[in-house]
N, C-alpha and C positions, 0 to 999 in steps of 0.2 A: 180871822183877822186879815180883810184882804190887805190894808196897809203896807202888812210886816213883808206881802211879798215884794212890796218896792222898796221901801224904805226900810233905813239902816234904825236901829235900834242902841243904844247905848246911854249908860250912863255911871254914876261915881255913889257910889251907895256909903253911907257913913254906917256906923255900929247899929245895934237893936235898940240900943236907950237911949241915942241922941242920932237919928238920920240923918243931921248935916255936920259931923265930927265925924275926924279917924282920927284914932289915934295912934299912935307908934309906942312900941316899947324896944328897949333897952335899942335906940336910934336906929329900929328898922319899920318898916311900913313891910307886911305881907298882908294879900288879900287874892281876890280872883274878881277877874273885869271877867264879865259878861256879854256877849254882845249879839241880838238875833235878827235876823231878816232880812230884807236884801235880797237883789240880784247875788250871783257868785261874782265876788269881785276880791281885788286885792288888796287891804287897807294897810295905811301903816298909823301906827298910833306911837302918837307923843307923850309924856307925861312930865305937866307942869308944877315946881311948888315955888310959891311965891312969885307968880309969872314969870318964870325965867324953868326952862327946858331941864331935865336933870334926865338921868340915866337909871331904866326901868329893865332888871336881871342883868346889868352890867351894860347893856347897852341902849344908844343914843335915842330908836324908836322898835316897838315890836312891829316888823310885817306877818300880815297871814292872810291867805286866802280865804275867805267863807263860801259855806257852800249856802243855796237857795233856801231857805226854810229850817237850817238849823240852828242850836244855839251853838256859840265857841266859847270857851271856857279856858281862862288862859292866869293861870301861877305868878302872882306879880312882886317881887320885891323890890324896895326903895331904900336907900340908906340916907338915912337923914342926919346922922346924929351929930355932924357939927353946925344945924341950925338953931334956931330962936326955938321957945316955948310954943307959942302961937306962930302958924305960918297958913297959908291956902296952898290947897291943891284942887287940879283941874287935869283933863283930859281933851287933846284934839287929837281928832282922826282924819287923815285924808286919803278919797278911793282912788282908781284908777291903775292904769300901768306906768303913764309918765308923769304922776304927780304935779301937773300941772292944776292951774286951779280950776280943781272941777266941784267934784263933794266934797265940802267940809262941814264936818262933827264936832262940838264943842257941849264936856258936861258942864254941869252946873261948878259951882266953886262952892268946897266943902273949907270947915276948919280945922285944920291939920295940927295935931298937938303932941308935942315932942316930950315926953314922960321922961 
């Protein structure tokens, strides 16, 4: 896949019995974001619910470096639990070192369900 050596890869995966739902139990969201391909670059990733920014392992974005060809594999939790039942979530990523606007990543928008 010569693609993947340029381009960034990612995206927002729902459960095995409904692909575009995640759901949360007892108001937390744990899952692992995936992300392969690419130059070695620096991204930092944001993580939206209900269009509005919220804080993923306590904090505001994860940074990580990727290396050229490999997958990262990265432990995510979300705390939800003073939202609505029904909510969206999304993901943007932006590369670079001075975050200006250069590459920007955006998943699809899953439905987010607060149990």
């Amino acid at each position: 896949m010569e693609i993947l050596e340029y381009q960034l890869m990612i995206d927002l995966l729902g459960n095995r019995e409904h692909a575009s739902i995640i759901y949360a139990k007892d108001g937390l969201i744990n899952f692992e974001l995936q992300i392969f391909g690419g130059q070695e670059v620096t991204s930092r990733i944001t993580f939206f619910v209900n269009h509005s920014p919220v804080l993923a392992n306590g904090a505001d974005f994860i940074e990580l470096t990727m290396e050229q060809g490999k997958m990262t594999t990265i432990p995510i939790q979300i705390e939800i639990d003073s939202l609505d039942d029904l909510n969206s979530i999304a993901i943007a990523m932006t590369t670079g070192d001075d975050y200006q606007l250069q590459d920007i990543f955006k998943t699809r928008t899953l439905l987010l369900v607060n149990e």
